[in-house]
C-alpha positions in Angstrom: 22.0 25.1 -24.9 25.1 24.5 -23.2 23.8 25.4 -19.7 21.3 22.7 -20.2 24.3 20.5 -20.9 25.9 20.7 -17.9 22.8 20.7 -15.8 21.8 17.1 -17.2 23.6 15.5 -15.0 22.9 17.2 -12.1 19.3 16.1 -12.7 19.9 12.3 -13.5 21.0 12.2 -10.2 18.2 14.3 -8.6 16.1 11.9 -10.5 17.8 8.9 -8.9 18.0 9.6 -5.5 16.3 7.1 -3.2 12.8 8.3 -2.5 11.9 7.1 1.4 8.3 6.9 2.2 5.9 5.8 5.1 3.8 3.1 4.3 0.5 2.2 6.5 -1.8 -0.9 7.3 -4.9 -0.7 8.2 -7.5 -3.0 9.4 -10.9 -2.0 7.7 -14.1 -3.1 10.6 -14.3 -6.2 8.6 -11.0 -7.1 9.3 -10.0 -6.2 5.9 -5.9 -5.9 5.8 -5.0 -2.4 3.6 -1.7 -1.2 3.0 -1.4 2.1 1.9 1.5 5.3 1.5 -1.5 7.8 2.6 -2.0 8.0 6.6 -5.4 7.4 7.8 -7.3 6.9 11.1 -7.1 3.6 12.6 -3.5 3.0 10.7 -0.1 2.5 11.7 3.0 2.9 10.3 5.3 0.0 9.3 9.0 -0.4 9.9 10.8 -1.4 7.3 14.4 -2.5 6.2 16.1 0.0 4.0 17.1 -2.3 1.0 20.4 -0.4 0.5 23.4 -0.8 3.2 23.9 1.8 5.2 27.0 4.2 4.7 30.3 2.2 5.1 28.6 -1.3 5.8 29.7 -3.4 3.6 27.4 -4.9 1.0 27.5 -8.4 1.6 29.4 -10.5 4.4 33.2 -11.6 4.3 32.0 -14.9 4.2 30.4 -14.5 0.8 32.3 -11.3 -0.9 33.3 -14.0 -3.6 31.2 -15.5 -6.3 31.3 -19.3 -6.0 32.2 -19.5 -2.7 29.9 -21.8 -0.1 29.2 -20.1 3.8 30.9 -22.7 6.3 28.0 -23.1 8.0 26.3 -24.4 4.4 25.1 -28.3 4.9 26.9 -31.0 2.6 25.6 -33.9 0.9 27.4 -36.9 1.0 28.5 -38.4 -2.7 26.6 -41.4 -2.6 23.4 -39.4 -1.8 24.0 -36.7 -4.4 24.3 -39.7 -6.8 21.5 -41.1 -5.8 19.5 -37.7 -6.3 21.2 -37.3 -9.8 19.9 -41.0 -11.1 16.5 -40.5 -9.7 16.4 -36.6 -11.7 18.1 -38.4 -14.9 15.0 -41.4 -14.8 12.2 -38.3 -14.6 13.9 -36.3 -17.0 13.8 -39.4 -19.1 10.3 -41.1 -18.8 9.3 -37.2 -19.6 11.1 -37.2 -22.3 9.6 -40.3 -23.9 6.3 -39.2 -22.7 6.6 -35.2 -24.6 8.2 -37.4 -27.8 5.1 -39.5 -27.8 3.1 -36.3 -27.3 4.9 -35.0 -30.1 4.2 -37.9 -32.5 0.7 -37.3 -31.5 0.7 -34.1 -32.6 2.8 -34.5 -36.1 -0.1 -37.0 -37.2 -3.1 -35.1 -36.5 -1.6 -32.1 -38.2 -1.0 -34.7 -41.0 -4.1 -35.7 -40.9 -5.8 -32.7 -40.9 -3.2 -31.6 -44.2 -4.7 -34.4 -45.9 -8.5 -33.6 -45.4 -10.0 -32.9 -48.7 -12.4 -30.4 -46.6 -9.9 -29.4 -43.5 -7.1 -27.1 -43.8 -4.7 -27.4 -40.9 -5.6 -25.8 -37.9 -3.0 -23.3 -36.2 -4.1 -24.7 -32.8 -2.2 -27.9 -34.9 0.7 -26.5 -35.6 1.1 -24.6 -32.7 0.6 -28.0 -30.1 3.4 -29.5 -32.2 5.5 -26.5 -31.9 4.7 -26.6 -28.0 5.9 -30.4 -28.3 9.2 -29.8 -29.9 10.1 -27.1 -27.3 9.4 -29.5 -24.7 11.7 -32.1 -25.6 14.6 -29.4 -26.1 14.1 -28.3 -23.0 14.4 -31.7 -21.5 17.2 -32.9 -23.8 19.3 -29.9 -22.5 18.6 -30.8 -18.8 20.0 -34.4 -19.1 22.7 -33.0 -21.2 23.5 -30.7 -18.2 23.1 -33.7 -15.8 26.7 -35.3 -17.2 
């Protein structure tokens, strides 16, 4: 029992070593694009990137090693612009807002409605629609909130 103990993690890392295959595209006679990690006639093999950096590289460049830092090179808006941008965003977020509310009232009155039926019962598609509706307008309600 112990041996297996100390041979556990000796195979979580086997387990989690990078596996490096070829992978293939091939053009069927109908032009047909397939890609594929089995080699076939007709196929040829496609170079790709590793996603990891290779062995001393460093992961990302100087230029961006720190969270919340902007590249040099990044373009800048203007103030007056960006104000601009965040009135226009605040006016959409707000006629959607009215237009979800309204929505919302829609949906409050036919569930209502349908409570009040002598014959109906109300519907889940009901319930759920308002539901739908009340989500909405949180969602928007906490995007103007984050516009201030």
């Amino acid at each position: 029992m112990t041996r297996l103990l100390h041979l556990l993690p000796l195979g979580c890392a086997l387990v989690a070593a990078p596996v490096q295959a070829e992978l293939y595209k091939c053009v069927g006679r109908d032009g047909h694009l397939t890609y594929t990690s089995i080699a076939a006639r007709g196929c040829k093999v496609l170079k790709l990137e590793s996603s990891r950096p290779a062995a001393g590289a460093p992961s990302r460049p100087a230029a961006q090693s720190s969270a919340g830092t902007t590249p040099a090179d990044f373009p800048r808006v203007d103030p007056a612009t960006q104000r601009a941008r965040d009135s226009d965003r605040r006016r959409i977020l707000e006629s959607e807002l009215a237009a979800e509310l309204k929505q919302l009232e829609q949906a409050q009155a036919a569930e209502q409605a349908a409570l009040r039926a002598p014959q109906g019962q109300a519907g889940q598609s009901l319930a759920e629609r308002r539901a739908l509706h009340e989500r909405n307008v949180a969602a928007i309600r906490r995007e103007i909130a984050n516009l201030r």
